[in-house]
FILUMKOL-723287 format. One record per residue: x, y, z of N, C-alpha, C in turn. Coordinates in steps of 0.1 Angstrom, whole numbers, plus 5000, padded with zeros to 4 digits. Layout:
% FILUMKOL-723287
XYZXYZXYZ;...
This chain:
% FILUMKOL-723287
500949885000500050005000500950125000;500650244994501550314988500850434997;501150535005500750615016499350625018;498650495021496950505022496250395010;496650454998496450464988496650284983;495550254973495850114972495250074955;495350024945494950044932493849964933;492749974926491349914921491349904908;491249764906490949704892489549744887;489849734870488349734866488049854859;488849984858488650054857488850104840;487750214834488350244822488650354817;488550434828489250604830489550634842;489950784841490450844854488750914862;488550864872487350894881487450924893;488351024891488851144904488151204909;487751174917486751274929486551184940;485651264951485351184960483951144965;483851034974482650974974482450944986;481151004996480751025006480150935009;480250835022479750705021478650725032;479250805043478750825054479150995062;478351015073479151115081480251125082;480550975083482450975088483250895078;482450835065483150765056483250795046;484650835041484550815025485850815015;485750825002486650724996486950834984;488250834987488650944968489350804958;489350874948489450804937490950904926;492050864924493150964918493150834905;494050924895494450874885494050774876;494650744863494650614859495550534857;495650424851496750344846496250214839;497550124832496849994830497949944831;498149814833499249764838498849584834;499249454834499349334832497849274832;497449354842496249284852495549394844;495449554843493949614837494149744839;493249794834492949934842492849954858;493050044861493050084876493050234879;492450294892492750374900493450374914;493350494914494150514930493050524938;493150424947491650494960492250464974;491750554980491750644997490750585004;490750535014489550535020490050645035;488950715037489450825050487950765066;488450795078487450785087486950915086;486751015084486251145083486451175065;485551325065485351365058486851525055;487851425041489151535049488751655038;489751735041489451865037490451885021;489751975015490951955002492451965003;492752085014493852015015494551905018;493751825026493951725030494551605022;493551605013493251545000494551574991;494551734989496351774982497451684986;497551704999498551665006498751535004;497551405003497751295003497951284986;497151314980497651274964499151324961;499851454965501151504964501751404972;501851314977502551224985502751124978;501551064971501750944961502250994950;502251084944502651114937504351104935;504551204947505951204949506751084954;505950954959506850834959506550754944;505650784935505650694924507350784914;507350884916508350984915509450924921;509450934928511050854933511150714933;510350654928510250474927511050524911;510250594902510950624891512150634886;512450734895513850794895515050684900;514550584909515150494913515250364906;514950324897514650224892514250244878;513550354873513350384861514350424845;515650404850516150454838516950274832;517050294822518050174811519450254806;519950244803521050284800521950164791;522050174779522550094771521949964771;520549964778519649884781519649834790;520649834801520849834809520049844821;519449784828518749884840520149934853;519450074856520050114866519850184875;520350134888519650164902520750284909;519450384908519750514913519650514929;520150484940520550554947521150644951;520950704959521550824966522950834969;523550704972524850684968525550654958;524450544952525050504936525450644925;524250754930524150854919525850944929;525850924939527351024946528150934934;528550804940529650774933529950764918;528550774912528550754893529350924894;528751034898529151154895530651174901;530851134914532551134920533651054908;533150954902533850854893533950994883;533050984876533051114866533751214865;533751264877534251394882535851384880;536551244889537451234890538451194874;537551144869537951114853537951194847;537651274848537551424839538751474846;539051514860540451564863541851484864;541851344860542951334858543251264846;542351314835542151274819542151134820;541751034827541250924826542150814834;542650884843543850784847543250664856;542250684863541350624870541250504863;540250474848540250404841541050274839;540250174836538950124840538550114849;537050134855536650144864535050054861;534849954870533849894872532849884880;531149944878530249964886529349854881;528449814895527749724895526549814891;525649814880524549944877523249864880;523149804882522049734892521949594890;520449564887520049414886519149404876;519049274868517949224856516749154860;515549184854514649124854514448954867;515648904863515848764870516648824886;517248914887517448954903518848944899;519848904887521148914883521949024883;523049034891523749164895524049184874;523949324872524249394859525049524862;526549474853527849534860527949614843;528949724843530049784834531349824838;532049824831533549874834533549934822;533850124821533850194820535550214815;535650204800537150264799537550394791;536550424788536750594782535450714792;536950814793535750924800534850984791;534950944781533350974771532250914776;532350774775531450704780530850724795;531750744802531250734815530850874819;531050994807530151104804528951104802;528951034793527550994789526350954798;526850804806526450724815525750824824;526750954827526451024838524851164840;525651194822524751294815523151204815;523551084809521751034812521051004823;522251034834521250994849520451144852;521551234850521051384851519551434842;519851354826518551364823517351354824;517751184830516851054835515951184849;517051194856516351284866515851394868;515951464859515451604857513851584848;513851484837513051424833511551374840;511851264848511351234860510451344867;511351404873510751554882510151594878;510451604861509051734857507951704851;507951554847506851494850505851464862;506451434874505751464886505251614883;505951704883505651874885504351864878;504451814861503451844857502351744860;502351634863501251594868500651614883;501151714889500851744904500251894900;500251954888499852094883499052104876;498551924872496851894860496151894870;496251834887495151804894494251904897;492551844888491251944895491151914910;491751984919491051954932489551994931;489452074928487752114928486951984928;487451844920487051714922486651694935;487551734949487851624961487151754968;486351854967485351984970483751864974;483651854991482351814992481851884990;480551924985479152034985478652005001;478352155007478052155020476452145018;475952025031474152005027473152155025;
């Protein structure tokens, strides 16, 4: 379960809004998707009735971890998959860095860039600082990419949807 938030099959659009079950129950509905299994939404169930901001706050939340699941796991690189950590991305840019200041004397240099499909460690060794220019420049795109897709999909949301009408 992704902060509250849990996907519902079945679905054949986006049916964002919310839905009042009771005084104290009810259930929002974000996004779409389709995936192996089908169409789906995002759905909330809350014990009260929350407030839009409420509601912001919880959609910008999923949002922002489907965002960093992305950024973490979402890029290929020479087809490669590669896993972006917080240290993986220190040392890809320090390797870089360093190769660039001593015109490549470092070289070869060998990083494990993540794992395949089957859970198989997926390694490179790196022997020109072009390449491992490159490698570096697409994590920076990879990630700036990423972001501004979050940005812009955190900047389509109608809250006016998650607006109860007062009786």
């Amino acid at each position: 379960m992704t902060n509250g938030f849990v996907k519902v099959y079945g679905a054949e659009a986006a049916q964002d809004g919310i839905i009042v079950l009771s005084e104290k129950n009810c259930v929002i509905f974000y996004g779409y998707g389709t995936d192996e299994l089908g169409g789906w939404n995002w759905r909330k169930d809350y014990d009260h009735i929350p407030t839009v901001a409420e509601v912001r706050a919880d959609i910008e939340a999923l949002v922002n971890t489907q965002i960093d699941a992305a950024i973490l796991t979402g890029l290929r690189w020479n087809g490669k998959p590669v896993y972006l950590s917080s240290e993986n991305q220190f040392n890809f840019k320090a390797a870089h860095d360093l190769a660039e200041e001593t015109d490549g004397a470092i070289l070869p240099i060998k990083f494990k860039l993540g794992e395949d499909e089957n859970g198989d460690s997926v390694y490179h060794t790196f022997t020109k600082t072009e390449t491992l220019a490159d490698f570096v420049s697409s994590i920076f795109v990879h990630i700036q990419g990423t972001i501004k897709a979050g940005w812009t999909e955190k900047d389509s949301i109608d809250y006016s949807l998650y607006q109860v009408a007062e009786p």
